[in-house]
C-alpha positions, 0 to 999 in steps of 0.5 A, a space after each residue: 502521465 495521465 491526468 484525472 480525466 483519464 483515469 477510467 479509459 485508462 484503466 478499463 483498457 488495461 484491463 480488456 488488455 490483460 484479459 482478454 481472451 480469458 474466461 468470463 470476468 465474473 464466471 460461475 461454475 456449477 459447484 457453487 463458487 464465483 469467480 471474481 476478476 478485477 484490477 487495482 492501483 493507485 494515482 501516483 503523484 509526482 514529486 517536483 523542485 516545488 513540491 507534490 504537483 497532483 496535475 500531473 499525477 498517473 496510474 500505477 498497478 498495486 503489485 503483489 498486494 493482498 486482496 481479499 472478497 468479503 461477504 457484504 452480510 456478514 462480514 466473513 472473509 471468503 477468499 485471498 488472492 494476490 495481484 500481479 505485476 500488472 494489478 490484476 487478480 482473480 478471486 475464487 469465491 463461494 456464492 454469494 449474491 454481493 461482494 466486498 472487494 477490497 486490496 489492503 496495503 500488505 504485500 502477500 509475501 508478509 514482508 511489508 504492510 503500511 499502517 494508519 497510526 491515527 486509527 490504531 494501527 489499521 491496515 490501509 486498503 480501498 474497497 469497492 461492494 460488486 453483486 454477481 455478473 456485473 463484470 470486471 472489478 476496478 480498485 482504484 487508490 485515488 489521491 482525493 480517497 487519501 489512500 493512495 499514499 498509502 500504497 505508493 509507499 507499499 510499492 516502493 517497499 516492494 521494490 526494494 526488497 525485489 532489488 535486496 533478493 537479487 544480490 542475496 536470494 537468502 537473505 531474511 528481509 523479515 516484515 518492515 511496518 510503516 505507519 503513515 497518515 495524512 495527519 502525521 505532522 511535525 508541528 507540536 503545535 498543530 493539535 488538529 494533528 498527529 505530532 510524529 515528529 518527522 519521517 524516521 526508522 525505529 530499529 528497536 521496534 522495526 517501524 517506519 514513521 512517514 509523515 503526511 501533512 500537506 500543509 507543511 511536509 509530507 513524504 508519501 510519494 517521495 521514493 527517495 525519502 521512503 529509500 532513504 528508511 528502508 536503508 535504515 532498515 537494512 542497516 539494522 537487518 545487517 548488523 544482526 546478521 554480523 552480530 552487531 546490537 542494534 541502535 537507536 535512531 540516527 541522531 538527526 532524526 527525531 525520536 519515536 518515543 512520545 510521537 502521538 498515535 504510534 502504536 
């Protein structure tokens, strides 16, 4: 594991591994385009017998994420490419005299995306503005930003859907969303909150809601939790395959209907 004191060694020596060797992190060719290499993760957080232990956290690669370079004047997007296994990407860009870099939590296949409900449905990511030959890019998804939740429940979809292909490479997983804030709570009572009710699958609208209120239970880093809903999920993918209607929510977990700030 690597402590927080760690983070920057470790990650530029990732990258000098990965890319080594190859072209100028931040190369220019005579047609006008640049080209923007970088790498992404995000802190993991361990889950213990007493809870989420933050002193222990390390670094994990973004795999197969969305990534994106913006133009910082107007906002346009110039390019889409995909991180590795390893986190690391490589953008080819027109021109420009400074970037926005940003990795949102969408997997490039389209097959799952992790969604801020408190902030209508906006897509999680980090970002970081790059002006031209000034080197490798770094995104990190730090515990203290409050997104890398976000995108250790992306890694986890990741993962199993990888897990699904192996035993059915034909299988349609279509696009599971999951909505998760740090303000999600299951405390009625908590009105500095969003009232979810707890961490559930919504079959009828192909949703997962994960809670994420530290104070009193969040699921984010537990894979074990976010498994236990993809199984949902599949379980309704299944019963559509076999011609199967589909049902509500299972009756030990709370209701969606009425959970504030789902969309």
């Amino acid at each position: 594991m690597y402590g927080r004191s760690t983070f920057r060694h470790w990650i530029a020596g990732l990258v000098a591994t990965l890319l080594v060797g190859s072209a100028p992190l931040f190369a220019q060719f005579d047609v006008g385009f640049d080209e923007i290499r970088g790498w992404a993760g995000y802190e993991k957080i361990p889950v213990t017998g007493f809870g989420l232990d933050p002193t222990s956290s390390g670094v994990r690669p973004i795999r197969r994420a969305v990534v994106e370079a913006v133009d910082v004047a107007s906002g346009v997007r110039l390019a889409e490419s995909e991180s590795d296994e390893f986190g690391a990407f490589i953008l080819t860009v027109p021109r420009r005299s400074r970037y926005r870099v940003q990795v949102m939590a969408v997997l490039a296949s389209g097959d799952a995306a992790v969604l801020d409900n408190t902030q209508g449905g906006r897509t999680w990511g980090g970002s970081v503005e790059v002006e031209a030959d000034l080197g490798p890019v770094f995104l990190l998804a730090s515990e203290e930003s409050h997104t890398a939740g976000a995108f250790n429940i992306l890694d986890v979809l990741r993962r199993a859907n990888a897990y699904v292909q192996t035993l059915e490479e034909t299988f349609d997983l279509g696009v599971l969303t999951v909505f998760w804030s740090p303000l999600n709570t299951d405390d009625p009572a908590d009105e500095t909150r969003h009232f979810v009710g707890g961490t559930y699958f919504d079959p009828g609208r192909n949703i997962a809601v994960v809670l994420g209120d530290r104070s009193r239970d969040s699921d984010e880093f537990d894979d074990d939790v976010i498994l236990h809903e993809y199984a949902h999920f599949l379980s309704a993918l299944f019963r559509d395959e076999s011609g199967g209607e589909r049902s509500g929510p299972d009756s030990h977990e709370p209701e969606p209907t009425g959970a504030a700030g789902v969309p």
